[in-house]
N, C-alpha and C positions, 0 to 999 in steps of 0.2 A: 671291787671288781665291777661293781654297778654300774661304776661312772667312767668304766673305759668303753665300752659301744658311743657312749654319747662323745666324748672327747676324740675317738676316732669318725665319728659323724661331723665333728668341728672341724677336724682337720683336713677329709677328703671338701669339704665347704668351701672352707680358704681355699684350697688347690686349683679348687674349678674356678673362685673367684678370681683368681689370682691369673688363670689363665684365659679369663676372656677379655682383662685388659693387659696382656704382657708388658706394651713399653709402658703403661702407668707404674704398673709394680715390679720390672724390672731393672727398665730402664731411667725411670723417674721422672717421665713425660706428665703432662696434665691435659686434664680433660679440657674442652674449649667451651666451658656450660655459657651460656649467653643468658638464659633464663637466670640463673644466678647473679650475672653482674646488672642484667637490670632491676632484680631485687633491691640491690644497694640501692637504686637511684628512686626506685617506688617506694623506702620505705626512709628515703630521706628527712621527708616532712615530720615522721614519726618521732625521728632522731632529736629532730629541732624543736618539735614540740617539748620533749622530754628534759633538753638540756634547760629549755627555759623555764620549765615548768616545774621539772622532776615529775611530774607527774604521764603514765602511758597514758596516750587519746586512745579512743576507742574506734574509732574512725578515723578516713582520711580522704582527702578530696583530690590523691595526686595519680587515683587509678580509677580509668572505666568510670572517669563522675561517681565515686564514692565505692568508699569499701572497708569492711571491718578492720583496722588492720592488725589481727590478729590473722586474716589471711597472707599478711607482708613481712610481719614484723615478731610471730611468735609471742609466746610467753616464755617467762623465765620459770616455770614452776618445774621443780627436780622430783623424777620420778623414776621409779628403778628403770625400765626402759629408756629413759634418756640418758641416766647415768653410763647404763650400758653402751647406748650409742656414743657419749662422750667419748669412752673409754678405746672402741672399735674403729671411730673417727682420728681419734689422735695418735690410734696404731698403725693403721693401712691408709692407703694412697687412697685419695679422694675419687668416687667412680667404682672403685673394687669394694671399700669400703660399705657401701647402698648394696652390691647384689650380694655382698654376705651378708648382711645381716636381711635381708628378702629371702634367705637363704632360711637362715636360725629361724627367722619368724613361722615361714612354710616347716619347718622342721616342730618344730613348737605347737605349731598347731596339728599337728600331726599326729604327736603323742596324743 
């Protein structure tokens, strides 16, 4: 019985998430993130370093004359929060998917 206030807290979440992008998650529209796809192209170098090297640079000289690129490029390290995001990512529409879980985080911190 504990765990239904939080699971009906999950669910009015989604709803509202759900309704501030309608065509994403109705209709199956996508968002137009531009910051995104030039990620791809900022963290190219990274890419190319790694295929030839195996090995991630720590740096990159294809942004702003230099930058860690762990601000481009991420780490691979699994943690329960990413898991979860994993998880949340590969359920809902990308865009609704960010203001829920912005959602559970404020909720989380909350408790």
């Amino acid at each position: 019985m504990a765990a239904l206030p939080h699971g009906l807290a999950l669910a009015v979440m989604l709803l509202a998430a759900s309704l501030v992008f309608p065509p994403v998650m109705f209709e199956g529209k996508e968002l137009n993130q531009d910051d995104i796809r030039n990620n791809i192209g900022m963290a190219k170098e990274t890419r190319d370093v790694f295929k030839q090297t195996g090995e991630k640079p720590h740096w990159t000289n294809s942004m702003f004359g230099g930058m860690p690129t762990i601000q481009i490029a991420g780490v691979d390290i699994m943690t329960g929060p990413r898991a979860v995001w994993k998880v949340v990512h590969k359920s809902i529409p990308k865009g609704v998917d960010t203001v829920f879980m912005a959602m559970i985080s404020a909720y989380i911190l909350g408790l």
